[in-house]
N, C-alpha and C positions, 0 to 999 in steps of 0.2 A: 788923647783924652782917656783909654784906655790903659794905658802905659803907668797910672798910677795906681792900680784895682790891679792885684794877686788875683788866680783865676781863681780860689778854696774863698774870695770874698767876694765875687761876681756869682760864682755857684751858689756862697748862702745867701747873696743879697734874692738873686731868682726866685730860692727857694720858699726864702719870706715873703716876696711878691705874689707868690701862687699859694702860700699858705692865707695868707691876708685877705685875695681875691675871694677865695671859696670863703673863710669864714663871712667875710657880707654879704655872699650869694645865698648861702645857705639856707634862709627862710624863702626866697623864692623856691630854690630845688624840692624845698620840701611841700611847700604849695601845688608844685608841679604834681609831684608824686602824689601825693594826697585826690586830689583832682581825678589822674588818671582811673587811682584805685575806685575812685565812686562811678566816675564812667565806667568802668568794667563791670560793675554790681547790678548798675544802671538797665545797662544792655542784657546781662543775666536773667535780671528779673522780667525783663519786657519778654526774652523768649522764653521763660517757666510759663507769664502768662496767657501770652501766644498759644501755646498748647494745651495747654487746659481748654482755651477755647476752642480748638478744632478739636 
């Protein structure tokens, strides 16, 4: 099955494969990230006002 794919057109078939992947992943990853960043801000703030109160 192999025998008919050169390896320079299995490497760029791959490579489009994994290019392709991520670009329709992309709005998820960046949902992720986004997300993360406000849980970080989230938690920030809850200990600025934590302190304030003691």
């Amino acid at each position: 099955m192999f025998g008919r794919l050169t390896l320079p057109q299995l490497l760029f078939a791959g490579v489009l494969g994994l290019a392709g992947g991520i670009y329709i992943y992309q709005p998820i990853f960046e949902q992720y990230s986004r997300e993360q960043k406000e849980l970080k801000e989230r938690v920030k703030l809850a200990q600025v006002s934590e302190e304030k109160k003691s």
